[in-house]
C-alpha positions as CSV (number, residue, x, y, z in Angstrom):
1,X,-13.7,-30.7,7.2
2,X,-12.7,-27.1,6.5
3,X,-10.5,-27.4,10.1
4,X,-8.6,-30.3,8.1
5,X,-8.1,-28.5,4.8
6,X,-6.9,-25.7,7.0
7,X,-4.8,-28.0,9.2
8,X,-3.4,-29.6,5.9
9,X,-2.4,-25.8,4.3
10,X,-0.9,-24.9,7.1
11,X,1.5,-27.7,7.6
12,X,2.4,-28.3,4.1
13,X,2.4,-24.5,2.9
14,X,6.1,-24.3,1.7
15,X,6.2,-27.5,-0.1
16,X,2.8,-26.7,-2.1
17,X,3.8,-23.0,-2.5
18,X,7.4,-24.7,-4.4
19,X,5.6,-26.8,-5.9
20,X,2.8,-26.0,-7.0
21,X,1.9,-22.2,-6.2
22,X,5.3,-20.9,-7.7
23,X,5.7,-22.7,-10.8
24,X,1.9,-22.0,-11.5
25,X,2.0,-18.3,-10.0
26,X,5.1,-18.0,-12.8
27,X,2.9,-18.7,-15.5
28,X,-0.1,-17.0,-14.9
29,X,1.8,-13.7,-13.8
30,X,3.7,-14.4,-17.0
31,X,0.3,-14.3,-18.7
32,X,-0.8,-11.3,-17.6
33,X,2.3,-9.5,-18.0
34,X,2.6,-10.3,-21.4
35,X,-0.7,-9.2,-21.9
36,X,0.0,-5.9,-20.6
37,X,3.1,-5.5,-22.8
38,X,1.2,-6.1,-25.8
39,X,-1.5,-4.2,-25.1
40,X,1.3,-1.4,-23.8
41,X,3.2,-2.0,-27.4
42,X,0.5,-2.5,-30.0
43,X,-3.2,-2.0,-28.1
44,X,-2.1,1.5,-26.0
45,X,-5.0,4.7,-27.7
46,X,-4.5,7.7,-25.4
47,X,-6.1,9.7,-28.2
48,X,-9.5,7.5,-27.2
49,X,-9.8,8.2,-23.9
50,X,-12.2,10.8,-24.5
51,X,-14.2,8.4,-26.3
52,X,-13.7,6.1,-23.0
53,X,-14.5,8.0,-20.7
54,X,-18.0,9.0,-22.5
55,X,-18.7,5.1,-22.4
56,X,-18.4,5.3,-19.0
57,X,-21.0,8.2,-19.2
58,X,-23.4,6.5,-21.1
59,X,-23.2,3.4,-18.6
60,X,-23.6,5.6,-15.4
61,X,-26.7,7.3,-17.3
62,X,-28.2,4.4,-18.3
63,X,-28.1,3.3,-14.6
64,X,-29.7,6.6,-13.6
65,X,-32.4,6.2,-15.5
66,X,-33.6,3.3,-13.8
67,X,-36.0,3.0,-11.1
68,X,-34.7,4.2,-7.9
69,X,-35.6,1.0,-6.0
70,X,-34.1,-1.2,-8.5
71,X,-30.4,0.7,-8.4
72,X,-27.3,-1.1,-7.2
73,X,-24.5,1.2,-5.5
74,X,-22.1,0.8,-8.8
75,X,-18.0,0.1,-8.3
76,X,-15.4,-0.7,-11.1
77,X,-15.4,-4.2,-13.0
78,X,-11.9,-4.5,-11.7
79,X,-12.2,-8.1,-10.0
80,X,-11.1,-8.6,-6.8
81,X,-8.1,-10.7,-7.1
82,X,-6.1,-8.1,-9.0
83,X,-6.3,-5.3,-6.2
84,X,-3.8,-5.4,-3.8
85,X,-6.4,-5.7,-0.6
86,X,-6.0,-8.2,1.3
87,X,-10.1,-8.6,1.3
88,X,-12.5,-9.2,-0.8
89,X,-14.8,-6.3,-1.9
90,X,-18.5,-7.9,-2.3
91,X,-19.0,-6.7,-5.5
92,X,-21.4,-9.7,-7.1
93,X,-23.7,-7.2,-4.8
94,X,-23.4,-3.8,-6.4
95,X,-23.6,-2.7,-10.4
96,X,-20.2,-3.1,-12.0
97,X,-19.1,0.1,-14.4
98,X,-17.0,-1.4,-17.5
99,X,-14.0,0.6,-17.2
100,X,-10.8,-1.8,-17.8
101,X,-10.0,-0.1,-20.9
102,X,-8.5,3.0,-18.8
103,X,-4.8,1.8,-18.6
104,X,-3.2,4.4,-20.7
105,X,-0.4,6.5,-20.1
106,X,-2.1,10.2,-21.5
107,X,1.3,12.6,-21.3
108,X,3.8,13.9,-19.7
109,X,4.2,17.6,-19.1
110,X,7.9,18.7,-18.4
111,X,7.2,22.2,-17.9
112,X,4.8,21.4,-15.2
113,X,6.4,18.5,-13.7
114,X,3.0,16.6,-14.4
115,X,1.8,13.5,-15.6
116,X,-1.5,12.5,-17.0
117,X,-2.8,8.9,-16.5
118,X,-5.7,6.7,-16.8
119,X,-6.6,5.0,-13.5
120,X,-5.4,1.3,-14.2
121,X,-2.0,2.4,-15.3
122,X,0.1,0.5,-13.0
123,X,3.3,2.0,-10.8
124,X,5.4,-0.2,-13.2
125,X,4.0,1.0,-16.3
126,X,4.1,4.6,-15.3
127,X,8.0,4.0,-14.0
128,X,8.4,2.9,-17.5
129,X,7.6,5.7,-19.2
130,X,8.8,8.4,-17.3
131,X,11.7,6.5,-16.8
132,X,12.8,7.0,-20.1
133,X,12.0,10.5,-20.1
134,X,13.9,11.1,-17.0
135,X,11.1,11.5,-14.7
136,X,9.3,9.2,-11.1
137,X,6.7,9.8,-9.7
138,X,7.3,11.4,-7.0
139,X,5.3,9.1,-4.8
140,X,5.8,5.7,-6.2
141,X,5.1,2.2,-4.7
142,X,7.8,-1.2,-3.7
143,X,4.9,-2.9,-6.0
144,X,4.8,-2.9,-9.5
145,X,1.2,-3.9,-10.1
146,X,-0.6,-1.1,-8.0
147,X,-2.8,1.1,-9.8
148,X,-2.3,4.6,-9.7
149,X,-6.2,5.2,-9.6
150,X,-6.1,2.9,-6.6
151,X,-3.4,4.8,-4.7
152,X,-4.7,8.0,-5.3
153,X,-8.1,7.4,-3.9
154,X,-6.2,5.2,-1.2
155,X,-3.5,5.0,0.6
156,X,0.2,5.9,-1.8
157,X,3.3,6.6,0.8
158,X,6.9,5.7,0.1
159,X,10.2,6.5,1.5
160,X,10.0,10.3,0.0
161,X,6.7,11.1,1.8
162,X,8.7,13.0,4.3
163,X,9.3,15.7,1.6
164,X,5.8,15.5,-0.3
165,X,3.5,13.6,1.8
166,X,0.9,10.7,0.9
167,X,-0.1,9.8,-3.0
168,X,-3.1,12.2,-2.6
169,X,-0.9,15.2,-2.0
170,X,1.0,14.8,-5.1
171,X,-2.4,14.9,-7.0
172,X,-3.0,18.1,-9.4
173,X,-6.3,17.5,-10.6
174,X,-8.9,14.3,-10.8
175,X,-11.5,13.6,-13.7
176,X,-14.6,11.9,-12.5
177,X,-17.6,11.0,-13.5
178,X,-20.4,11.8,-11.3
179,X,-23.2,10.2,-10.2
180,X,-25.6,11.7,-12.9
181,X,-22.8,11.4,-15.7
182,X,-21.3,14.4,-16.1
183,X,-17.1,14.8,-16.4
184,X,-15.9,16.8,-14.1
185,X,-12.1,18.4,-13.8
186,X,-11.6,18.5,-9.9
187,X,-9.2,20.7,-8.6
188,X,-8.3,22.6,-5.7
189,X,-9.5,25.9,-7.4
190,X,-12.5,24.2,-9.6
191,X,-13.9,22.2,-7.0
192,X,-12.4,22.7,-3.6
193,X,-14.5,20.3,-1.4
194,X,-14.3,17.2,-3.6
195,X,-10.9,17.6,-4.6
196,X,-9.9,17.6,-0.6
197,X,-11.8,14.6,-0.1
198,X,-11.0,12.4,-3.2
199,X,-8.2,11.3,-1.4
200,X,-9.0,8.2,0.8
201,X,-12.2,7.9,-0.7
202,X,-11.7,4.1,-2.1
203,X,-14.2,5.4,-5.6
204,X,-17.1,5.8,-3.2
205,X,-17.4,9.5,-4.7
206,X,-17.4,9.3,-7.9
207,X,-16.0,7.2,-10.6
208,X,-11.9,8.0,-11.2
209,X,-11.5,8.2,-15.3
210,X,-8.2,10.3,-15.0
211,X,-5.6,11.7,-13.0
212,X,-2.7,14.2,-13.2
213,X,0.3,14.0,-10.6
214,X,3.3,15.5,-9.6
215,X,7.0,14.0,-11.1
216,X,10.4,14.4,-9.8
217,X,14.0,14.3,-12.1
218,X,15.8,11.3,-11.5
219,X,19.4,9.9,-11.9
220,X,20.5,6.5,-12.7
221,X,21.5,5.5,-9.0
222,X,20.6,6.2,-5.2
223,X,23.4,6.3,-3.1
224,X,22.4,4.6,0.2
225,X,24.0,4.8,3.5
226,X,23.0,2.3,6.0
227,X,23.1,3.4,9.2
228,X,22.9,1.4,12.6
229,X,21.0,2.5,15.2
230,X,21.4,0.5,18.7
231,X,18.5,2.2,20.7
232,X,15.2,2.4,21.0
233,X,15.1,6.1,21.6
234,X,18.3,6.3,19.5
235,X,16.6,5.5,15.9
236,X,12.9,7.5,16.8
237,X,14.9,10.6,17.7
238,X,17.5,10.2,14.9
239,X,14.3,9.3,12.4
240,X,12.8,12.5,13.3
241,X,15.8,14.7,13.1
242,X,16.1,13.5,9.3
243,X,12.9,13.3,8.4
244,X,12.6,17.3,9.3
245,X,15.5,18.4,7.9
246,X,15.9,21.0,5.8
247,X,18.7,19.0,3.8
248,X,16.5,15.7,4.2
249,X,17.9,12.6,2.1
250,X,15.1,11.9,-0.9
251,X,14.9,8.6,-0.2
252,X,14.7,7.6,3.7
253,X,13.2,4.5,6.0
254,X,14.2,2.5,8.7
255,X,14.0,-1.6,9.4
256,X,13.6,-2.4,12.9
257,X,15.2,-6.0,13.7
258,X,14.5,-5.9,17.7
259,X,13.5,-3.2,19.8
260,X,17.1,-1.5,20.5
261,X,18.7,-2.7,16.8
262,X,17.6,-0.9,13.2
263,X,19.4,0.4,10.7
264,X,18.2,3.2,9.0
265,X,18.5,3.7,5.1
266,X,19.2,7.4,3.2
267,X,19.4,7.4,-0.1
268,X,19.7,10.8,-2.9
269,X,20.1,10.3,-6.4
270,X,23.3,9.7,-8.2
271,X,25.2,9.5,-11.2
272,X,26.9,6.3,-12.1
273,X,30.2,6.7,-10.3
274,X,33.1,6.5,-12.1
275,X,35.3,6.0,-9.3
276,X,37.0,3.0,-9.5
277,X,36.7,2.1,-5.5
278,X,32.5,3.7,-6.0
279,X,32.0,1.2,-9.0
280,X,32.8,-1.4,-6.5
281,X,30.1,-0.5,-4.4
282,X,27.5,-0.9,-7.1
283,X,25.0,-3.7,-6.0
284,X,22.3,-4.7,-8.2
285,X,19.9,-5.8,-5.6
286,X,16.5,-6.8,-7.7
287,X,18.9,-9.6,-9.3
288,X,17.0,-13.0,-8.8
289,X,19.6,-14.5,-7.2
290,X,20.6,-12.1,-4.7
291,X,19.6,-12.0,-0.8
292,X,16.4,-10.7,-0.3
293,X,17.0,-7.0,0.1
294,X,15.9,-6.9,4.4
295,X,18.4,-9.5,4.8
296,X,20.8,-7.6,2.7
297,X,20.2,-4.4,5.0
298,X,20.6,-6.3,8.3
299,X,24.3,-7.3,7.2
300,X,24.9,-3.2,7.5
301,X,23.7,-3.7,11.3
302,X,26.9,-3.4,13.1
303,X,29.7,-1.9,10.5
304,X,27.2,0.4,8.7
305,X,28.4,1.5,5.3
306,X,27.4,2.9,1.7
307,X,26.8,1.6,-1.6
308,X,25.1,2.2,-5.3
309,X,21.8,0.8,-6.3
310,X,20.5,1.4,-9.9
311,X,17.3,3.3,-9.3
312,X,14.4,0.3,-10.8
313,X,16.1,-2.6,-8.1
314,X,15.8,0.1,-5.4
315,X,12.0,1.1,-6.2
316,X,11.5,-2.6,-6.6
317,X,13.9,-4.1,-3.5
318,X,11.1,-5.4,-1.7
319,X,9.3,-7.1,-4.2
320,X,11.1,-11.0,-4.2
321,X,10.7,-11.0,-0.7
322,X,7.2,-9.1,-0.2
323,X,9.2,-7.4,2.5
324,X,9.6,-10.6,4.9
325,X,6.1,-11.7,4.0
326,X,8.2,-14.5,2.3
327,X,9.7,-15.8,5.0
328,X,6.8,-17.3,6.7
329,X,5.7,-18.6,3.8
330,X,8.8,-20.3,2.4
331,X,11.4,-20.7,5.2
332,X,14.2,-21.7,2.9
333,X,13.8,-18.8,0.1
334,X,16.5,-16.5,0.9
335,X,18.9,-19.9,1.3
336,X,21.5,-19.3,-1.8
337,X,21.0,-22.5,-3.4
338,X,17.3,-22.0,-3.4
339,X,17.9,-18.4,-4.8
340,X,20.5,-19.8,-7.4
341,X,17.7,-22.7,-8.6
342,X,14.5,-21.1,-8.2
343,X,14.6,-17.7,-7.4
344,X,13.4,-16.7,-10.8
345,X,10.2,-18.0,-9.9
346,X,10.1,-15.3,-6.4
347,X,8.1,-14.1,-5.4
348,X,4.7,-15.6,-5.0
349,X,2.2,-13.8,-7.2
350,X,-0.4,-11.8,-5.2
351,X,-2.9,-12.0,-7.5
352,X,-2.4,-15.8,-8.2
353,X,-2.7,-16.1,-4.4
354,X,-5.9,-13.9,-4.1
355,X,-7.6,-15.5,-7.5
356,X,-7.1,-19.3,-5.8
357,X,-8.1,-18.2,-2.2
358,X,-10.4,-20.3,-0.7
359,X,-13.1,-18.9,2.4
360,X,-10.8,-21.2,4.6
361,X,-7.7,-20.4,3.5
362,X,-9.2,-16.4,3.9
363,X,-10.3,-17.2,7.0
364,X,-6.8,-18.5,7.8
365,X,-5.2,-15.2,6.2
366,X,-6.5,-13.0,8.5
367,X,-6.2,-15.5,12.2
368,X,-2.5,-16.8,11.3
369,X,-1.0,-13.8,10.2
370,X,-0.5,-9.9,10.3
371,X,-0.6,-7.7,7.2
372,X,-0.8,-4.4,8.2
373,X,0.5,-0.9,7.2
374,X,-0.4,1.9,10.2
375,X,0.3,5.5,10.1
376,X,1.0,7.0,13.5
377,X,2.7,10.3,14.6
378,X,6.5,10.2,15.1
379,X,6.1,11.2,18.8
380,X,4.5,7.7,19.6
381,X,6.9,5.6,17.9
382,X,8.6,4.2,20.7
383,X,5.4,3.3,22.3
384,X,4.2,1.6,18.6
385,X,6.7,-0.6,18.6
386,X,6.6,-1.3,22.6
387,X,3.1,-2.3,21.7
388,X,3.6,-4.2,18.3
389,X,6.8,-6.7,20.2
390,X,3.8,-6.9,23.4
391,X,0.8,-8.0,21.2
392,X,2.5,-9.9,18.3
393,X,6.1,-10.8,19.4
394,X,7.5,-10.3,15.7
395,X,10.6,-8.5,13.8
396,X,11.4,-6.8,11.4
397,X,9.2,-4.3,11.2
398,X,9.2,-1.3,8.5
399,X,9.3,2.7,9.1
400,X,8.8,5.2,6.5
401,X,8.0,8.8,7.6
402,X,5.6,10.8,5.8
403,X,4.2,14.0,6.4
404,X,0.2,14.4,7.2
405,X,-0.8,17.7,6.2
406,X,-3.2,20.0,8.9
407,X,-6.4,20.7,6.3
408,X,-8.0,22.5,8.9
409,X,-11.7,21.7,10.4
410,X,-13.2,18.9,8.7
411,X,-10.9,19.1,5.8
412,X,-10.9,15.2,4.6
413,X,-11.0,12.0,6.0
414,X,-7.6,11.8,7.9
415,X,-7.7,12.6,11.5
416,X,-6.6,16.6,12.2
417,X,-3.2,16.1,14.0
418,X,-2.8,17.3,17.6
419,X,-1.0,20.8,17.6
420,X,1.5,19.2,19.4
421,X,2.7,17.2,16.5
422,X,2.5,19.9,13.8
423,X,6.4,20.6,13.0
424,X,7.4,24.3,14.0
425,X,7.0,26.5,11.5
426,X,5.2,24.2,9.1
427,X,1.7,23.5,8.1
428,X,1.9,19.7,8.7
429,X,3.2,16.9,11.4
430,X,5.6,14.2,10.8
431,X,4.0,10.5,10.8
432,X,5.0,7.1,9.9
433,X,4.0,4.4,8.7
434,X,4.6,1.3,10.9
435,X,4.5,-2.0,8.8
436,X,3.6,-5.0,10.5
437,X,4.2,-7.9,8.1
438,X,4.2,-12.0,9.1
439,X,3.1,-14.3,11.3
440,X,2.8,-13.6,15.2
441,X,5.6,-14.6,17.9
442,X,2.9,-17.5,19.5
443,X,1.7,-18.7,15.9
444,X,5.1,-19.5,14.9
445,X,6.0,-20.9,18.2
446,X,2.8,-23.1,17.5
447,X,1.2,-21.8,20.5
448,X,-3.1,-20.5,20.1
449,X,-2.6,-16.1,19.6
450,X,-5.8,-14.5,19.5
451,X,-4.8,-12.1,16.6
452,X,-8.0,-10.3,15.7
453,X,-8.2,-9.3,19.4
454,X,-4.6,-8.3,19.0
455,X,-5.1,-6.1,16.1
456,X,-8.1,-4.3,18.1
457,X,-6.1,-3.8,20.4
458,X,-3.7,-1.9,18.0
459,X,-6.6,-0.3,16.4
460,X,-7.4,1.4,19.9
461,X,-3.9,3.1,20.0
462,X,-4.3,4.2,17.1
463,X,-7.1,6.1,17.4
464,X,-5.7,7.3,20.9
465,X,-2.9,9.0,19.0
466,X,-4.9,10.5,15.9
467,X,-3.5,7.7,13.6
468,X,-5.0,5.8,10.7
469,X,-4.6,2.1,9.1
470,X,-4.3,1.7,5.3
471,X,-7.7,0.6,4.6
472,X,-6.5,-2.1,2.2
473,X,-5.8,-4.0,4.8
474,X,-7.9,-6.0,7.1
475,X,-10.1,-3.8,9.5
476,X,-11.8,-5.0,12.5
477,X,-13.3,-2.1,13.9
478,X,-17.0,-1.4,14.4
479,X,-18.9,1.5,12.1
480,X,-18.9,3.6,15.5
481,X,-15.3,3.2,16.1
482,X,-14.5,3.4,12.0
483,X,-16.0,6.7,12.1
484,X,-14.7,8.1,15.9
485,X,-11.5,7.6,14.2
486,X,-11.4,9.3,10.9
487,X,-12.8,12.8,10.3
488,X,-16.4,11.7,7.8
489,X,-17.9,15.5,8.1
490,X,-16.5,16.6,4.9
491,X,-17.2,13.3,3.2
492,X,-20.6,12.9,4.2
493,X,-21.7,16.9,2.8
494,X,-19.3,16.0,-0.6
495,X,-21.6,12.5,-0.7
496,X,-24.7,14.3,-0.4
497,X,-23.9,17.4,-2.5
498,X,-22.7,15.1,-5.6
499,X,-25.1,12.6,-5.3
500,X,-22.7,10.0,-4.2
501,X,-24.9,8.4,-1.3
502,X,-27.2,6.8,-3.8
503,X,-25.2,5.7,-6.1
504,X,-22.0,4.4,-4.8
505,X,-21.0,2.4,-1.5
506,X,-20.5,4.0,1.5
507,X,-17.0,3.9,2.6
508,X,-17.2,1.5,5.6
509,X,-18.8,-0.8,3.6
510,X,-16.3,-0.6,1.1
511,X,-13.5,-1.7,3.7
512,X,-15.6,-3.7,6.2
513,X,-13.9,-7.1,6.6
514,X,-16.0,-9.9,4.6
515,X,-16.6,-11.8,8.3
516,X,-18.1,-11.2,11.0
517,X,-16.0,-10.3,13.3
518,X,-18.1,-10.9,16.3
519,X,-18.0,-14.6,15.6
520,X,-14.4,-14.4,15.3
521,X,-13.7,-12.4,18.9
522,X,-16.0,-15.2,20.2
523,X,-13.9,-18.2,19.0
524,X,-10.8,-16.9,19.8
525,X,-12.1,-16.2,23.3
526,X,-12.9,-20.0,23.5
527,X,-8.9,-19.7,23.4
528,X,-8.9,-19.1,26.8
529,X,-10.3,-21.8,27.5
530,X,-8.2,-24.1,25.9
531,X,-5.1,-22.5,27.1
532,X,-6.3,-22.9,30.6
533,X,-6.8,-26.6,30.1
């Protein structure tokens, strides 16, 4: 029965994703939007948060004071469907904290070049506010609905990381509650050793009640240049040599359309150009009814060029389209009389999707398709994508560089880069993140693809190379090979020392996939056997 219902999904996806899922998805992200602009316009208390975050206090007390044997590691009530993961935290199984009502915007400090949020403000409400005052963060994220909380304790990169780095590294000063209740300021100078691992933590150290972060000055526009790169080596080499230079564009990433074709994207901050022959080149690229923005890009392939894009479509160019996500999932989106009748209704809402997922259609998620965003050094890029066309035959694929800091001897989470990687005369090496968004080569071919084995596979290189997934993706590795891979020494003494280890998840369990994966390696190896019949 559930091979039928998956059967049925997959062969009518588009229609009941038009039909039904769109038109639906509209609604209820309408819902919630409105919501948010009410509560942003007539709900919004900054001047409570202390008075929140001492609720919070009393809740975590409340929970210390009971027996020890009766105590649930405790996590947010944040429900599941409105994080960005693509899993689903078990959280029915640990002691929810009530903390929605942190979602305000707490100041800005010019001087500084700070702002001061609550953890659920999202990246489209913060771009709000600081739009208006001239001000981005200065690591922001292609998705409007991510939490800032989320990224900080996650995994935040964009297309300035070059300059600045992950999310984390843009981070003054976290306040968190402990495990015994007590507020504490965390900073570098205040408390060294949780302020350096905070940061890919996933709220498994404490409980995230405020954060301040690093802003940048902004102008109306980015000017972007597109340019065409037709070689392998040609676009890693010429990625590297601007992601290190000292005159680096603000804005830079690359889309890789086949092995030896990409066109690489630089964007700085403009004014509006007054130019009569500029103003021609201003292209509002968020508008419903224009291409999706990777198709837009890939018309730059040959001729290269330049153009104007008001700085909200830019932040926001991949959000119709999900990046290419889309594509697969409604073949006839970017079509322009689909666009012209119904793309006001793009995209698909993510948290529609995840609040109607079914353990099937789950299940299907994670065997049919690849939604993965790795961070590897930029001396194994060629190899990355070697290994990404080998295992799931598919293009585009994204590139954002970003640096990765050397903390020194267990100095967080992230694997230490090898020396080798560290840029001369800096204190970090230059990554990137390699997105891998879609549906494999085979799958779309309608051929069987053993995808989880595929993924392992990927997760091997990376660790060969001292590189790291985004944990809010799907993760198929064992505990053994979770923790060979990232650096758990400074975690571990920060859990014990704060009294973390009893009272909150531990972090593999917070990211372990929801399946057994065993059971999943052993199916698909009954693949083999069908493909040799």
């Amino acid at each position: 029965m559930r091979q039928k219902l998956v059967d049925l999904l997959t062969k009518y996806r588009s229609l009941l994703l038009v039909g039904v899922g769109l038109p639906v998805g509209f609604v209820f992200d309408a819902v919630l939007r409105l919501r948010a602009r009410a509560y942003e316009a007539l709900g919004a208390a900054p001047e409570r948060h202390d008075e929140k975050v001492r609720d919070i206090q009393e809740q975590v007390r409340r929970w210390a004071s009971q027996p020890a044997g009766e105590r649930k590691p405790m996590c947010t009530d944040r429900r599941t469907w409105m994080n960005l993961s693509t899993r689903f935290e078990p959280k029915h199984t640990w002691h929810k904290v009530r903390m929605g009502a942190l979602r305000d915007v707490l100041g800005l400090d010019e001087q500084a070049r700070t702002v001061r949020v609550e953890p659920f403000v999202t990246v489209g409400q913060a771009m709000r506010y600081l739009a208006q005052r001239g001000y981005m963060l200065a690591v922001h994220l292609e998705i409007a609905d991510a939490t800032i909380g989320g990224l900080a304790l996650a995994a935040g990169m964009t297309t300035h990381s070059h300059k600045v780095g992950m999310l984390f590294e843009t981070v003054v000063a976290y306040e968190v509650v402990l495990a015994d209740g007590n507020l504490v300021r965390v900073t570098k100078d205040s408390h060294p050793d949780l302020f350096r691992a905070m940061g890919w933590s996933h709220g498994t150290l404490g409980l995230l009640v405020g954060i301040e972060l690093a802003v940048v000055p902004i102008k109306k526009y980015v000017h972007m240049r597109y340019v065409p790169v037709h070689s392998q080596q040609g676009y890693c080499d010429e990625m590297y040599r601007l992601a290190t230079a000292e005159d680096a564009p603000h804005f830079l990433e690359a889309t890789v359309y086949a092995k030896d074709r990409a066109v690489i994207m630089c964007g700085d901050f403009a004014d509006e150009p007054t130019d009569p022959g500029e103003r021609a080149k201003i292209n509002h690229v968020g508008r419903w009814y224009k291409p999706w923005f990777y198709k837009h890009v890939e018309t730059f392939a040959e001729r290269g060029g330049d153009e104007y894009i008001p700085l909200q479509d830019y932040i926001l160019r991949h959000n119709r389209s999900i990046f290419w996500v889309v594509a697969h999932m409604i073949p006839e989106g970017n079509h322009p009389l689909f666009r012209a009748l119904l793309g006001w209704l793009m995209p698909p809402r993510i948290a529609f999707l995840k609040f109607s997922t079914t353990p099937a259609v789950r299940k299907m998620t994670f065997t049919m398709q690849v939604f993965q965003d790795i961070v590897l050094p930029m001396s194994a890029m060629k190899r990355a994508v070697d290994l990404v066309a080998e295992k799931f035959e598919m293009f585009p694929i994204l590139l954002y560089p970003s640096r990765v800091y050397d903390h020194g001897e267990a100095g967080g989470q992230l694997p230490r880069p090898f020396p080798e990687d560290i840029v001369p005369g800096t204190d970090h090496a230059m990554y990137f993140d390699l997105g891998v968004y879609g549906v494999p080569g085979p799958i779309q071919r309608g051929l069987p693809f053993k995808t989880v084995h595929a993924m392992r596979a990927m997760e091997a290189f990376t660790a060969s190379v001292r590189g790291f997934p985004f944990l809010y993706a799907d993760t198929f590795m064992t505990r053994d090979e979770f923790e060979a891979m990232f650096d758990l020494r400074l975690y571990r003494q920060v859990r014990e020392r704060y009294g973390a280890s009893a009272a909150f998840p531990d972090l593999y369990d917070k990211i372990k996939p929801e399946v057994d994966v065993l059971a999943v390696l052993d199916e698909e190896r009954d693949l083999d056997t069908t493909l040799a019949d």
